[in-house]
N, C-alpha and C positions, 0 to 999 in steps of 0.2 A: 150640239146636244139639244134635243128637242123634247125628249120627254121626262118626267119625272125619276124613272126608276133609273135612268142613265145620268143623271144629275147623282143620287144618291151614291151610284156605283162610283162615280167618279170621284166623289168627295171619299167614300170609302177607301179607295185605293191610294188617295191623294194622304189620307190621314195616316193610314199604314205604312204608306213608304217614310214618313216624319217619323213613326215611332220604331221601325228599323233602323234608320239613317241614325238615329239617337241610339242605339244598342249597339253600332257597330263603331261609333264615336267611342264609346264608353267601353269596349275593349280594350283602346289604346292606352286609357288611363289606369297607372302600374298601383295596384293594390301590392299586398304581402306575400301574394303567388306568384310564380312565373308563369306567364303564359306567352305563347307563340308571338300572338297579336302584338302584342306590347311594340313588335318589332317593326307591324306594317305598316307604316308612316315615313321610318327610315328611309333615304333616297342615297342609291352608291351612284359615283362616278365610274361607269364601266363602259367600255367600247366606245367613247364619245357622244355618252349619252348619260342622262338620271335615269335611272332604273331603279325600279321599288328592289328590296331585299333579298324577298322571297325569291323573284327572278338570276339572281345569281346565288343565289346557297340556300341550302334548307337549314330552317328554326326548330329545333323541339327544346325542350323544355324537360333534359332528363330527373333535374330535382326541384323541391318547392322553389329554393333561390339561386336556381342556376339556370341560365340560358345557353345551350352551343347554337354555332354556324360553322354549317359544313360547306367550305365555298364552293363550287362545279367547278372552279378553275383557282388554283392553289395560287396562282399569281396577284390573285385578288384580296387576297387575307389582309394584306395591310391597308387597303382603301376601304375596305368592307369595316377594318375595326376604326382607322379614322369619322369613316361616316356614323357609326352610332355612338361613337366619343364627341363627335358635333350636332348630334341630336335634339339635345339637351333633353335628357330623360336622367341626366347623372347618373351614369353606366359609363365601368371601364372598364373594355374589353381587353381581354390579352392573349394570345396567341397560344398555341400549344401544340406541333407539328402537325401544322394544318389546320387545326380544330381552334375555332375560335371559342374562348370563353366569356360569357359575359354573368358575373356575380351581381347579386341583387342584393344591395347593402339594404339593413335594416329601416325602416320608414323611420322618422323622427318625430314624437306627436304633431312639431310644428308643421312640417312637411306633409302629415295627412290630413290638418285640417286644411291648409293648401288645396289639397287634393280634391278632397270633398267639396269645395266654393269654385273648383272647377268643373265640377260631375254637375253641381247646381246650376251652373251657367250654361251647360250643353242641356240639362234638361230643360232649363228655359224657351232655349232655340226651337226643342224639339215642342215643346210644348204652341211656341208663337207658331208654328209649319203649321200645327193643325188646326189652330184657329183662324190660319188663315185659308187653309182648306173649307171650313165650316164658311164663314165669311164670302167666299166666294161661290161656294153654294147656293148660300143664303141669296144672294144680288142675281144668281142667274136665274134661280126660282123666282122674284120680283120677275124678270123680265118675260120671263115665259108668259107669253097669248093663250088665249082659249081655253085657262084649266080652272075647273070649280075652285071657290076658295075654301071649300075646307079638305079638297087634295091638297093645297096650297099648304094650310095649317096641318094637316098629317104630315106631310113630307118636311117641312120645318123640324117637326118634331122629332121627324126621324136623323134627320141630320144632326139635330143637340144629342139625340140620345149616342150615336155615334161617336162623336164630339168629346162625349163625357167618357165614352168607352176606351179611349185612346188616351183622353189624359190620366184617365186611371192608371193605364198599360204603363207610359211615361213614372209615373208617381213609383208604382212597384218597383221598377228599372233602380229607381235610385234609390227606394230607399237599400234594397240589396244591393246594390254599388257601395251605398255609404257603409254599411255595413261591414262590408267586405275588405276596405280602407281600415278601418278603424280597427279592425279587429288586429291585436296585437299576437 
């Protein structure tokens, strides 16, 4: 990386992918709705292998607190509901010729603010990624030869403003996460 605008771009995409990586974290975390995601973390023992979920049965999500799994191979329905009963998302699932059922008991206020002090904790991470993106920005512009110093201080600038742009993005993420939890 030799010039300015490829510094900036970098740190751009570097910040981006932290405030994605932080959105699709915070899928997994089970608000009041059912949603597919919830599921893709879960790991089945299938063919003598971990296999994410998705790869052996399809997720929807026909009612607010109801998830099915439709397994691709019927043989699989009992390992498939063992593995998100050892998930620990406290879901339990149960069979129903072929179709797996998984109900989504009610949040308990304690359990969502649980929840919430864990949405806060990934937004942290996601928040540390991009300052540490900015941060390494910042050091590879020090080290760059040859460029005026007030490209120097404009590109600085551009990168905080940046910086600030993503942790906004982060901040929104959660407060609608918390939201979203909380809401009864």
């Amino acid at each position: 990386m030799s010039t300015i605008p490829e510094l900036i771009k970098h740190a751009r995409e570097a910040m981006h992918k932290a405030v994605e990586s932080t959105k699709r974290e915070l899928t997994t975390i089970r608000s009041g709705k059912a949603t597919t995601s919830l599921l893709d973390l879960v790991r089945v023992e299938a063919y003598g292998a971990q296999v994410p979920l998705n790869q052996v049965g399809m997720v929807s999500a026909p009612e607010p607190r109801l998830l099915t799994v439709q397994p691709f191979d019927k043989g699989l329905a009992p390992v498939i509901e063992k593995a998100i009963r050892d998930a620990d998302l406290g879901l339990n699932p149960s069979s129903q010729s072929g179709v797996i059922r998984v109900p989504l008991p009610p949040l308990s206020e304690e359990r969502r603010k649980e929840l919430v002090k864990v949405v806060h904790k990934l937004a942290e991470e996601g928040r540390i990624a991009v300052r540490h993106a900015r941060t390494d920005a910042m050091s590879r512009l020090k080290k760059l030869e040859h460029i005026a110093a007030d490209d120097e201080k404009r590109a600085e600038k551009d990168v905080q403003k940046q910086h600030d742009e993503h942790i906004k993005q982060i901040d929104a993420i959660i407060r609608a996460k918390e939201a979203e939890i909380m809401e009864v």
